[in-house]
N, C-alpha and C positions, 0 to 999 in steps of 0.2 A: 504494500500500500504506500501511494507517496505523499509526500509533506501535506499537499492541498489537501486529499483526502484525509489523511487522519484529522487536518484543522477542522476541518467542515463537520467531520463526526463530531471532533468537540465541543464547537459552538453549538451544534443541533441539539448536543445531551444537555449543555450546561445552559444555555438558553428554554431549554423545555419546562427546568426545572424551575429557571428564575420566573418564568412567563405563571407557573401552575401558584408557587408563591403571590407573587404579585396579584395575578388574576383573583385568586382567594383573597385578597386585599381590599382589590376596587371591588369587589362584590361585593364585603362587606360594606362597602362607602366610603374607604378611602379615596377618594378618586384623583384627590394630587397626584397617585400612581400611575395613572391610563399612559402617561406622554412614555413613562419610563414603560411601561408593559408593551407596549407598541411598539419602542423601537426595536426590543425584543424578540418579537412577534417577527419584523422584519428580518432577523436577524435569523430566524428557523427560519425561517422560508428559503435565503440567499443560502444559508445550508444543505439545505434540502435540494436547491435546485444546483448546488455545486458539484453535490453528492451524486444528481443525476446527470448531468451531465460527465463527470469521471466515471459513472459506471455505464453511458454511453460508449466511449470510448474503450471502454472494457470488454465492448462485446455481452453485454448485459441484452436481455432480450426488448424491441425495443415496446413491446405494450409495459413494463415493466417501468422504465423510463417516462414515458408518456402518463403512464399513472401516476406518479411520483410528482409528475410536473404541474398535472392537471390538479391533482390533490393539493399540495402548495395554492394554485389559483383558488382554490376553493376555499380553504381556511384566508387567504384576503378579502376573496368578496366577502364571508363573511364577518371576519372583524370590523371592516369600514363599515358595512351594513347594518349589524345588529344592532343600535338604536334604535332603526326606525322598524325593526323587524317586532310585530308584539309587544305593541309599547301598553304599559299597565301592569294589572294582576298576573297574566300570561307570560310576560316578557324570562320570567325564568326558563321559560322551555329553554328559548334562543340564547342564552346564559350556559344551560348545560350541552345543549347541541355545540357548542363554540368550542366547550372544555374538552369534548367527546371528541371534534373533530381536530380540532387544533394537537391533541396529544398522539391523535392518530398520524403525524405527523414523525413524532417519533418512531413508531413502526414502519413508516415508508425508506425511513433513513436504514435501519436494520436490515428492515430486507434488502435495498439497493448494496448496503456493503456484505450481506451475507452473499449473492448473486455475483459480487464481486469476486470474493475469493473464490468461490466455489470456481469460477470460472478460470481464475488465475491458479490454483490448484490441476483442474484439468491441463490448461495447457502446459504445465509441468510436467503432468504424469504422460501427457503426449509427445513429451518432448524427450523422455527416458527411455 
């Protein structure tokens, strides 16, 4: 795995975790937090989409890639969005839909680097 790769792992984990902290924050009603939970938030994503793109190039299969990339766009739209998504009594759904999807973010990251070695793995043992 090289340098970019494993950074990009890093931020993804260690941003997931500040995003789940923080996020538990502003929910509570801290909301001085949002600006810092955001830039966060961007900060998995640019990981995630690092991540797929080196496992592009890895010969990672590409709905794999593609899912990864789309799933990112998906947890922005809905960060920016959820305000206006179920504003009231309801608005928790779009509160825990956020948390569900946004951490599933984490798993896109794992699989695209599990895909990765497996791949680089094979062409080793292909190459013995």
């Amino acid at each position: 795995m090289d340098t970019t790769t494993k950074w990009a792992a890093t931020i993804l984990f260690v941003s997931a975790a500040v995003l789940l902290v923080s996020g538990l924050l502003v929910w509570i009603g801290i909301y001085a937090l949002a600006g810092f939970h955001q830039l966060f938030g961007y900060a998995l994503i640019v990981s995630l989409w690092t991540l797929a793109f080196a496992a592009s190039r890895a010969g990672v299969p590409t709905g794999v890639v593609v899912g990864a990339v789309s799933w990112g766009l998906l947890v922005l739209a809905l960060g920016w969005g959820q305000r206006y998504i179920l504003p009231g009594s309801l608005h928790w759904i779009v509160q825990v839909l956020h948390l569900v999807i946004s951490m599933a973010s984490m798993a896109w990251g794992r699989w695209l680097l599990s895909s990765m070695r497996r791949r680089r793995a094979a062409s080793i043992g292909a190459a013995a």
